[in-house]
N, C-alpha and C positions, 0 to 999 in steps of 0.2 A: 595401725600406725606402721607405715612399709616404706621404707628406701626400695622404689621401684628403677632404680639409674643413676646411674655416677657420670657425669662429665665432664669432662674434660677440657680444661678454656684454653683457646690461645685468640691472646689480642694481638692485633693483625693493625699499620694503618688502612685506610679506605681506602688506596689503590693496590694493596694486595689481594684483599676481600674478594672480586670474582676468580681472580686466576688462584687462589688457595682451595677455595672452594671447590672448584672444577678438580684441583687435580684431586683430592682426598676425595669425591666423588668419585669420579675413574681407578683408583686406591684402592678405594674398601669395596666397591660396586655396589654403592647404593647412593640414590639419590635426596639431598637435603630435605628430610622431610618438616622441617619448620624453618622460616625463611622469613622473616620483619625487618623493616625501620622504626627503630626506639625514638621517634622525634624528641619526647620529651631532654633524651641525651646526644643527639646528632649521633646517634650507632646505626649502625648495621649488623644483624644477626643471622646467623645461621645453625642447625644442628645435621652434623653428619655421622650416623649411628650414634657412638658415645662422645663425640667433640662437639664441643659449641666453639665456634665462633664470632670474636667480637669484633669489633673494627671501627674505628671512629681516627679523629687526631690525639693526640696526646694529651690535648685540654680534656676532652670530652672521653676518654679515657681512665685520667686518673685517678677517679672514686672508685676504680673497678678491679684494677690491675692485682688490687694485695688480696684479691678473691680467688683459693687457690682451685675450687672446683665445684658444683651446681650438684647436686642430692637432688633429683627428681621425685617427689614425694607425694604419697598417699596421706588427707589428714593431716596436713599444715599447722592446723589449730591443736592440736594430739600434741604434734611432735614442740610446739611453742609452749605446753604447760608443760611437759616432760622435759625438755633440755635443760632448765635452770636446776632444776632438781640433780641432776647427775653431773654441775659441772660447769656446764657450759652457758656465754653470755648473749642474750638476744641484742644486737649492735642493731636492728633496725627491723621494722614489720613487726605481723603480718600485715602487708598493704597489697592490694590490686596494682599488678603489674600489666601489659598489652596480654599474657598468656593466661593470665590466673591470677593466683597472688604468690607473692615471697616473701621469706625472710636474710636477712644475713647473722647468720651466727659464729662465735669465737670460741671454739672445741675446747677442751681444756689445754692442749699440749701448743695452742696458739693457731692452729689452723684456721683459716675463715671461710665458712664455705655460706654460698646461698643454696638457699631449701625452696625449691620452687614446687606449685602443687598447680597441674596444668590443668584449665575448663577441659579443652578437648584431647583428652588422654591417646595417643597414639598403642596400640598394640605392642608392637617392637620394642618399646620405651620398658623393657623389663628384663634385670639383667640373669635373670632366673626364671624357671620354670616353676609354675603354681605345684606345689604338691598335690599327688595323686588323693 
C-alpha cells in the first residue's frame, strides 16, 4: 500500500485547456504524459508531472471542484479497507474509471482527495525513490 504521486488539480474551462496545457508543458519541460476525454463527464484531462488538469463547463464541473488533489496509488483496494479504520470516509468507489479505478475519500481534517490506482503505471509517476 504506496502513495506513489500527489497531484495537483486545477479546473480550467474548455478553452483554456490547450493554451494551459502548453504553456505548463514549456514550464516544467516535460510533455503531458496522460491526456483523455472523460465522455462520461464532458472533461478534458490532462497530467503534467504532478498537475492534472481538468476542464469541462462549470455544469460538467461541479462534482469535481471540492476534490482538493489525486493520491496516485498502489493497491486501491489496500488503501479502501485501511482508510476507514484510521478516520477517514470513503464518499464513493472503488469503481473503474477510463485510467483504472478510483476512489474519493474525506481525510479526517475534511480534505477530499481521489485515490486513483492507474492499469498502465507510468515510471515517473513516483514522487520518491525506491529504497536501496
Amino acid at each position: 500500500m504506496k502513495v506513489l504521486n500527489i497531484l495537483v488539480r486545477r479546473y480550467l474551462p474548455l478553452e483554456l485547456f490547450e493554451e494551459s496545457v502548453r504553456f505548463h508543458e514549456q514550464i516544467i519541460g516535460q510533455k503531458a504524459r496522460l491526456r483523455f476525454h472523460y465522455a462520461q463527464y464532458g472533461l478534458e484531462l490532462a497530467q503534467v508531472a504532478s498537475m492534472l488538469f481538468i476542464a469541462g463547463t462549470p455544469e460538467s464541473l461541479a462534482p469535481f471542484v471540492n476534490t482538493h488533489a489525486t493520491f496516485m496509488v498502489e493497491g486501491i483496494d489496500d488503501f479502501a479497507r485501511h482508510l476507514p479504520g484510521v478516520g477517514a470516509e470513503i464518499l464513493n468507489g472503488p469503481k473503474d474509471v477510463p485510467t483504472g479505478r478510483n476512489m474519493r475519500v474525506r481525510h479526517p481534517d475534511g480534505t477530499v482527495i481521489e485515490y486513483v490506482e492507474h492499469r498502465d503505471k507510468h515510471p515517473a509517476d513516483r514522487m520518491y525513490a525506491p529504497a536501496p
